[in-house]
N, C-alpha and C positions, 0 to 999 in steps of 0.2 A: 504494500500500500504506500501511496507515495505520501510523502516527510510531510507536507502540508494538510492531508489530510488525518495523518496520527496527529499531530498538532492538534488541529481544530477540535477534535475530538476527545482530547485530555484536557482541553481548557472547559470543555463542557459539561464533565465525567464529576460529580458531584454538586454542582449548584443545582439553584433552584431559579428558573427565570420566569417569567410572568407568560403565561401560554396566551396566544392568539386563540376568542372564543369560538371566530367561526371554524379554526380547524380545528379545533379540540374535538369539534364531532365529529372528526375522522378519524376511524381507530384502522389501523395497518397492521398486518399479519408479513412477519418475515422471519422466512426459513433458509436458517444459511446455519454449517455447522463450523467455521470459523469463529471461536468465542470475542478474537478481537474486532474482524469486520465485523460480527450481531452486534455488538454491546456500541461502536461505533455507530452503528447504523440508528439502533437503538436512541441513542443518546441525540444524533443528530434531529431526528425524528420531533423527539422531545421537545428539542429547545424550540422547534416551530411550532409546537401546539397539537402535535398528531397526538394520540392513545396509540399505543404499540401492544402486540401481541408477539412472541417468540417462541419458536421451535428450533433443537438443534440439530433435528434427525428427519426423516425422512418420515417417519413411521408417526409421529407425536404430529409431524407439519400436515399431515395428509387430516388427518382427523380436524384438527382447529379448523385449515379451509375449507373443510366440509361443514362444521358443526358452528364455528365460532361468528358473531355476527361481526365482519369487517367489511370496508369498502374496498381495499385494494392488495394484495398479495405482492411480496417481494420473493422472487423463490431463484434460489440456487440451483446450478443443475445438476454438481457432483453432491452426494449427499448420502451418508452412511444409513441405510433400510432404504427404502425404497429414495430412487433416481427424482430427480426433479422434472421430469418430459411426462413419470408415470404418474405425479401427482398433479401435471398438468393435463393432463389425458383425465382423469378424475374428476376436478375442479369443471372441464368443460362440460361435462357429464352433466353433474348434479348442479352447478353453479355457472349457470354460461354469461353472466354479464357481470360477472365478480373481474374488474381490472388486473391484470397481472404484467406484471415485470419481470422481468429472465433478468438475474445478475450471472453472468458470463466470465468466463478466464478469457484473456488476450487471444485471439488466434485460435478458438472453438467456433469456426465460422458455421460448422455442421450445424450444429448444437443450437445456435442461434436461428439457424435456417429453420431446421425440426422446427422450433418451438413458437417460432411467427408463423408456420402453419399449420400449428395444434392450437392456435388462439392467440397467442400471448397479444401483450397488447404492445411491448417498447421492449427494450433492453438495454443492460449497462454493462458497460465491460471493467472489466478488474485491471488494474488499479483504477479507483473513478474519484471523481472531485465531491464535495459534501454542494456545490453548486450547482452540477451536473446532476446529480443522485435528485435533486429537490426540485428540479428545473422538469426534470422528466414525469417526475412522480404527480406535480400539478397540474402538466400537460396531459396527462393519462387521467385524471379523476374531470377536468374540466370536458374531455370532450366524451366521458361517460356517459350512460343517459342516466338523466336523474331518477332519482328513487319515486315510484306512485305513490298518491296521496293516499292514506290508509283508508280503505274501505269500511266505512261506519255500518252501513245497512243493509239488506237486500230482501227483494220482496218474493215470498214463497206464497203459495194457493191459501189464500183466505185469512192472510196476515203478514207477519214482518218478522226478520230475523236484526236482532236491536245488536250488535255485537260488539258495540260500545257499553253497550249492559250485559253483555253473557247472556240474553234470553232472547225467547219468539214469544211472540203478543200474535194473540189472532181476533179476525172479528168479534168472535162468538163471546172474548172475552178470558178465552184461556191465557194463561203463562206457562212458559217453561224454562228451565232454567238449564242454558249451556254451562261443563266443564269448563276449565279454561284452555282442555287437549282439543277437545270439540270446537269450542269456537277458532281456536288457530287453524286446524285443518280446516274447517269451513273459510275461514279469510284466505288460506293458502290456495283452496281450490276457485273463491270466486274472484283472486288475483289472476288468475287465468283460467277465466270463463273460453270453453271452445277447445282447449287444451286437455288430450288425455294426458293424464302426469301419473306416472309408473311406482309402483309401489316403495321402490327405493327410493327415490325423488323425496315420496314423501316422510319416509324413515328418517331421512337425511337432512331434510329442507325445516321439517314442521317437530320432529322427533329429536334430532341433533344427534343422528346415530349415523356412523359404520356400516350401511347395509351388507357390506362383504360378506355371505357364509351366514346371515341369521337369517331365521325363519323364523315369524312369526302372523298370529292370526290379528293381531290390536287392530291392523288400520282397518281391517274388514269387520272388525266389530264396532270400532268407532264411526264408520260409515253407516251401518247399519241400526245405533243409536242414535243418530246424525236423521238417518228418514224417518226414521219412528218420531221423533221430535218434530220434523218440518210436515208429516204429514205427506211426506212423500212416499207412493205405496209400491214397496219391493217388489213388488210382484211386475210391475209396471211404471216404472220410475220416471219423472218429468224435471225432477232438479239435477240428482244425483246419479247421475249415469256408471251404469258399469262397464269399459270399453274393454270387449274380450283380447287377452294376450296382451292388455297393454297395463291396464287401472283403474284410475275414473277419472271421471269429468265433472265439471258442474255446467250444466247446459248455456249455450251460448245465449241464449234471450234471455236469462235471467237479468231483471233492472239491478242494476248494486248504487249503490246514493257514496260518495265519498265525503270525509269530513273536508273542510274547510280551512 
């Protein structure tokens, strides 16, 4: 790493500086098993206001950018348990508009190549500047697309799903009252109305699980508590669609109201 960037990075390695608040809402995931470039990158991170998340392995980085709520990934590509191209190939899987940056060795032109057309979004090559490193990192989150506004409402057969309140209000006068597992996979699915989304998707996305190698029945039961509440009838389903060999759906005509 070049001399100015060790520098920069010891003058910053124990203060405390006043963080910028609109980037403090961005928390950054980076996976690099070099303790000096993390804890630099780290540190850098810092003093501009990000939130930082760190892995030093392959195996621990793979689970947080699946599981962990960040806006943009910093991922290495040599990296002890599992390669950084294989947790890129992951990421684009379960997380396809999660920004990602390749940090690169000098002269890994392959590597670079792979990994701009497995998704990546930029790349920074080793030794890099704390200028560079931050120059990149804001041009990758600005031309992101921004996050949707959270979906507050949506309208089921003969009443409303309130998911600002965890419950369904129907004409007639009933209430019922959503989990708080329930209502997230309900806002999961009506964030992409139209969209079969695969059980692992949801494992991952609404569960903050590993789908690798586990079987289990939950999302099918929580779907299935899911129509018994919205009055949606399994037999013949109009919200909740079941889309064979794929998952489900939440039907594309459904009205959804977003907060404000």
């Amino acid at each position: 790493m070049e001399a100015s960037l060790e520098r920069a990075f010891t003058m910053m390695r124990g203060k405390n500086f006043p963080k910028n608040n609109m980037m403090s809402q961005k928390q950054i995931l980076i996976i690099e098993d070099d303790p000096a470039i993390r804890q630099g990158i780290v540190d850098a991170l810092q003093f501009e206001g990000y939130q930082t998340l760190e892995a030093k392995n392959g195996n621990a980085g793979l689970d947080l950018a699946l599981q962990a709520d960040c806006h943009l990934l910093l991922l290495d590509l040599i990296l002890p348990g599992r390669d950084g191209l294989e947790i890129l190939r992951q990421v684009r899987l379960s997380r396809p508009s999660l920004p990602v940056i390749i940090l690169t060795a000098r002269g890994a032109e392959a590597d670079r190549v792979q990994g701009l057309k497995l998704g990546a979004d930029d790349y920074v090559v080793k030794p890099f500047s704390v200028k560079e490193l931050l120059a990149r990192i804001e041009s990758v989150l600005r031309r992101s697309p921004e996050r949707p506004l959270e979906i507050s409402r949506l309208a089921v057969p003969g009443g409303l799903a309130d998911l600002a309140r965890c419950e369904v209000r129907f004409e007639d006068g009933e209430r019922l009252e959503l989990s708080e597992k329930e209502r997230e996979l309900l806002h999961y699915l009506a964030s992409n109305r139209g969209r079969a989304i695969s059980r692992d998707e949801i494992l991952s996305r609404v569960w903050r699980l590993n789908p690798a190698g586990l079987a289990t029945r939950t999302i099918d039961m929580h779907v299935a508590r899911l129509r018994e509440k919205l009055r949606d009838d399994p037999s013949r389903p109009r919200l909740l669609l079941t889309v064979r060999g794929k998952g489900y759906m939440l039907a594309l005509d459904v009205q959804v109201e977003r907060q404000a």
